[in-house]
C-alpha positions in Angstrom: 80.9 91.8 118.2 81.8 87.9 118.7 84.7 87.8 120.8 85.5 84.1 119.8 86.5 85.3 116.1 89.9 86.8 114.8 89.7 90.7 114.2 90.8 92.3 111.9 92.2 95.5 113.0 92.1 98.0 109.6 92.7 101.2 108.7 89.0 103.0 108.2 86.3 101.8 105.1 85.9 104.3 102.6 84.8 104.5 98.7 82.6 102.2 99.3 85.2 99.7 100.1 85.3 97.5 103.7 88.9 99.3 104.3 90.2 101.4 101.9 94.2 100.8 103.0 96.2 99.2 100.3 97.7 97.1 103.1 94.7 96.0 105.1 92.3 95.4 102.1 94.3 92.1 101.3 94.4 90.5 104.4 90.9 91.3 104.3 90.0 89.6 100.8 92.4 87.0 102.0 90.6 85.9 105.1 87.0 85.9 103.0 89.1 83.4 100.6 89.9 81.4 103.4 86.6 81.3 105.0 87.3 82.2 108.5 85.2 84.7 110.4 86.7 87.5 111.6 85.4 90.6 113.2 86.9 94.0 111.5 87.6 97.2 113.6 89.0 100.2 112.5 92.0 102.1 114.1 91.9 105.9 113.5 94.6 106.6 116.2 97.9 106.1 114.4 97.1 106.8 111.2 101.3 106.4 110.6 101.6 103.1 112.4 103.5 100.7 111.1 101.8 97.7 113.0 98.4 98.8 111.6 96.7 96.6 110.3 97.7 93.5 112.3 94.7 90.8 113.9 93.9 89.4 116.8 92.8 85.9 118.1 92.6 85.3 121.7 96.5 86.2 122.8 97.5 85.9 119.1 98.8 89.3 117.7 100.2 89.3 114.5 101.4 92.5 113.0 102.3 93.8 109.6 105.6 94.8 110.6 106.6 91.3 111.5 107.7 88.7 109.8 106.9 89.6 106.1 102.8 90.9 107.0 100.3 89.7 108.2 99.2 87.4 105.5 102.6 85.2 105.9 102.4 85.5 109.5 98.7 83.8 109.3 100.1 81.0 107.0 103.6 80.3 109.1 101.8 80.1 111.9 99.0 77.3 110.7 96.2 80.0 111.3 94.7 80.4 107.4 96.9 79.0 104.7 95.6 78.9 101.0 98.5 78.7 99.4 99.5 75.4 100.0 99.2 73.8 96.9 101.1 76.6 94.7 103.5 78.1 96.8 106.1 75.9 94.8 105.2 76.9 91.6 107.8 79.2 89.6 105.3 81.0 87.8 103.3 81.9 90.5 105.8 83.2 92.9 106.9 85.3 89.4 103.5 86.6 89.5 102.8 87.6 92.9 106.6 89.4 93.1 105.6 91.4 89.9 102.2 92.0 91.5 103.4 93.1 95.2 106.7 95.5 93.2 105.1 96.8 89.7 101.6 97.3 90.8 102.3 97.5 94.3 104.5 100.7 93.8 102.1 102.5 90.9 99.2 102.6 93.7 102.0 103.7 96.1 103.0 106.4 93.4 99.3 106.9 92.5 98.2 107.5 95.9 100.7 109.9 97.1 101.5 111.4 94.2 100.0 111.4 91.5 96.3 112.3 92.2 97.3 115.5 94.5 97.3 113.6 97.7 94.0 113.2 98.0 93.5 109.6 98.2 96.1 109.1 100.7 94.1 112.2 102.6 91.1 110.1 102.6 92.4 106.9 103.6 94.9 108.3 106.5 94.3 111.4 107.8 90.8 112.9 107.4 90.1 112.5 111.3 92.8 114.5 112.2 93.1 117.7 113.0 94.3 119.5 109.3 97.7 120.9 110.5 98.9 117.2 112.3 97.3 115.5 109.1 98.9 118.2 106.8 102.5 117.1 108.7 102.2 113.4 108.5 101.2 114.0 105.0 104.8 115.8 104.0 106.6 113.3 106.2 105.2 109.8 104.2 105.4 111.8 100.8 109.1 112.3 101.4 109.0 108.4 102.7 107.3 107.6 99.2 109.5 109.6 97.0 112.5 107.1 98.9 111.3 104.2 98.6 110.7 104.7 94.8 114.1 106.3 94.2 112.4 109.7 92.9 114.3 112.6 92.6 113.9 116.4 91.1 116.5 115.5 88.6 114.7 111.5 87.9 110.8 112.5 88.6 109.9 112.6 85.0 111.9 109.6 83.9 110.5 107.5 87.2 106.9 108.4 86.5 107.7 106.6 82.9 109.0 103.7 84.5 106.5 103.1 87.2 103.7 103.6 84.5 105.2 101.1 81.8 106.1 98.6 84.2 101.9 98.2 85.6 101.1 98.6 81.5 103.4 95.2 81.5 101.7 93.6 85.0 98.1 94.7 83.6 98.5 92.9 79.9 100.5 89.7 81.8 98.0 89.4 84.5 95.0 89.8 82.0 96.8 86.8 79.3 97.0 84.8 82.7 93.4 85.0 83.9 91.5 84.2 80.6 88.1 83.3 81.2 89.4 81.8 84.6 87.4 83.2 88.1 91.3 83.3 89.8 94.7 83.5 88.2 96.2 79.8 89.2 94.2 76.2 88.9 91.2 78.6 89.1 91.2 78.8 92.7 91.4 81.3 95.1 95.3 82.3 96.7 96.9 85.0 98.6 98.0 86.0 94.7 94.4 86.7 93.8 93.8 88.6 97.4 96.7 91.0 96.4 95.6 91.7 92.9 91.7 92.1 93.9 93.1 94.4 96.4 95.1 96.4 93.7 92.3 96.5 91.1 89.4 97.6 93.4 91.5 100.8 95.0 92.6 101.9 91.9 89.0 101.6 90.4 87.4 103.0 93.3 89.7 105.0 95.1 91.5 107.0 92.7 90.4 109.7 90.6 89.0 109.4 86.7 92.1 111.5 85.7 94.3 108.9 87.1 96.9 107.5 84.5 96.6 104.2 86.6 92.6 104.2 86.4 92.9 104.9 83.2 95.3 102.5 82.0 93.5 99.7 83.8 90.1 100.2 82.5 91.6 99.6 79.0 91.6 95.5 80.5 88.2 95.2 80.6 89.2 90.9 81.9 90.9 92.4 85.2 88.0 94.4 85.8 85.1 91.8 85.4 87.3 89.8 87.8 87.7 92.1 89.9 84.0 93.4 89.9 82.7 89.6 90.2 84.9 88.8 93.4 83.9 92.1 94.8 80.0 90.9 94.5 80.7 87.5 95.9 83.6 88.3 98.5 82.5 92.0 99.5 79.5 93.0 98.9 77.7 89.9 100.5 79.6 90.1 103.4 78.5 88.5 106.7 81.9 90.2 108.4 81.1 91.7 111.8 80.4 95.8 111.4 83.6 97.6 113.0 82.5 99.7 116.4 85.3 101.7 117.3 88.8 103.1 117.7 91.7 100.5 118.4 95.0 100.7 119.9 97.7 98.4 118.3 99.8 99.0 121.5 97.1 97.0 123.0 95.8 93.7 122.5 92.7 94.1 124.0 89.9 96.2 121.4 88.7 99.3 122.9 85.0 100.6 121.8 83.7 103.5 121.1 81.4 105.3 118.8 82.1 104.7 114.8 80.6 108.1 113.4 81.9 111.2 115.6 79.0 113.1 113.1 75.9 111.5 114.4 74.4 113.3 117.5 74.4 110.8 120.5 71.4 110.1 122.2 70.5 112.1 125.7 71.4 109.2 128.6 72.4 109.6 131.8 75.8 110.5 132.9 78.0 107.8 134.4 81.0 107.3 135.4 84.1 106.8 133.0 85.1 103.5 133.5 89.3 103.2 133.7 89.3 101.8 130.6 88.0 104.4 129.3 90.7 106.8 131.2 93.2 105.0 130.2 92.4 105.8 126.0 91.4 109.2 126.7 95.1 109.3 128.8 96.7 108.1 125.4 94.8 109.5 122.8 95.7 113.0 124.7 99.4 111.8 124.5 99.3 111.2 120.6 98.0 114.5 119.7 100.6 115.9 122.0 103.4 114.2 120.7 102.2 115.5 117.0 102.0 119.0 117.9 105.8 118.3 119.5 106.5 116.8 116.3 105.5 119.7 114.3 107.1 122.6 116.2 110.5 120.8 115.9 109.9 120.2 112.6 109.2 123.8 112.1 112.5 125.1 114.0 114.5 122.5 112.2 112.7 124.1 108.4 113.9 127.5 109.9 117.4 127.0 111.1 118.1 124.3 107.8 120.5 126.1 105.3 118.1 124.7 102.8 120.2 121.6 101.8 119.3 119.1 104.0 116.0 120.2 103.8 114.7 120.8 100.1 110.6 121.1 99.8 109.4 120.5 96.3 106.1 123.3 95.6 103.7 120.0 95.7 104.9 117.8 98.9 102.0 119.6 100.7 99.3 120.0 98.0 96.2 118.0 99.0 93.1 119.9 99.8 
């Protein structure tokens, strides 16, 4: 790993994607559109932090819980800005809104809800243990199901909504790119970096029966754009391969081996280094505190009158 490049601290790769996090795969694509090298490492501690993904240059920290993300941290602070020259414009700050609110909330819905929970398994919690995964899981559907104003009494009438208004993104977005390579002056912005991001989960990451999958398919322009950005931005990707575990507490990256699966080779033992102490020390800490979390969540289930606390028969359904 060259420590004189940013990193990129994401949440893990998966379907065949360099990260498969709706949140870290654009500052990903947006750092390949800038051209600046960057290291990527994956954090598979806190798969429910709210500072993951966030990167890293030298004493420079920037987290997506600050400011408005990690992509307008990079451009306010003079580190990658590509949006210079269309920031101004009315129609594309139009654009990017409807892409980061339509689009942005049927992945959020598609992810969560509407494909069993499965993606969201994949992408969050498959390297943890099934009951703390199985937890976390109820706790962001319930987030989900806030932040997108769903309801027993509304579900069916939301689901409408949130489905008609990416119909109207997907046939806008499509009229706007044309033959065009990106969607303003043809060149690359942080617009494009959010909508490749969109179009390459939802292809790759979600299900065939998903009604978003579906529906985009049917605009065969956004996915030749987004399958030629993926082969020029992705796929020939010089980014440094991720090594290990990493610990957003800490600005310093912590290494470790990236696939618990393959059997280690026989070397000598040696002493754990205090480094090393020190993540064992936390990681034992985390799962700690989520087993904490799930027995009070348990006594609060079974002393609720069943009002403040109403469980729909699918929050938990994700195999």
């Amino acid at each position: 790993m060259d420590e004189d490049k940013l990193t990129l601290v994401a949440r893990k790769s998966h379907f065949g994607l360099p990260t498969s996090c709706p949140s870290s795969l654009p500052i990903y694509i947006y750092l390949k559109f800038a051209k600046i090298p960057f290291n990527l490492d994956f954090n598979l501690i806190y798969p429910d932090s709210d500072q993951v993904p966030y990167v890293e240059y030298g004493p420079y920290v920037a987290y997506n819980n600050e400011k408005s993300g990690v992509i307008q941290s990079l451009k306010e602070d003079g580190i990658a800005d590509i949006d210079s020259d269309v920031c101004g414009v009315p129609e594309w700050i139009s654009t990017k809104a409807m892409v980061n609110s339509w689009l942005s909330d049927a992945l959020l819905y598609e992810i969560w809800l509407g494909a069993n929970g499965n993606p969201a398994h994949e992408i969050y919690y498959s390297d943890l243990p099934w009951p703390i995964g199985k937890f976390l899981f109820f706790k962001q559907v319930r987030t989900v199901k806030q932040l997108l104003g769903i309801t027993k009494e509304n579900a069916d009438n939301r689901e409408e909504e949130i489905y008609r208004k990416a119909k109207i993104a997907y046939d806008a977005l499509e009229a706007r790119l044309g033959e065009q390579d990106y969607l303003f002056d043809n060149r690359s912005t942080s617009l494009d970096a959010y909508l490749l991001s969109h179009v390459l989960i939802a292809l790759y990451a979600l299900p065939e029966t998903s009604v978003l999958r579906d529906g985009l398919l049917k605009h065969a322009n956004l996915v030749r754009y987004a399958e030629h950005l993926k082969t020029e931005c992705i796929d020939s990707s010089s980014t440094s391969v991720p090594l290990s575990q990493s610990d957003p507490s800490s600005s310093s990256t912590k290494r470790g081996p990236s696939n618990r699966s393959s059997k280690p080779k026989p070397k000598q033992k040696r002493e754990k280094t205090e480094e090393e102490k020190k993540f064992r020390k936390r990681a034992k800490y985390f799962l700690l505190a989520q087993v904490v979390a799930v027995l009070v969540f348990l006594s609060v289930i079974n002393g609720s009158d069943g009002t403040d606390m109403e469980l729909d028969d699918d929050d938990l359904n994700y195999d």
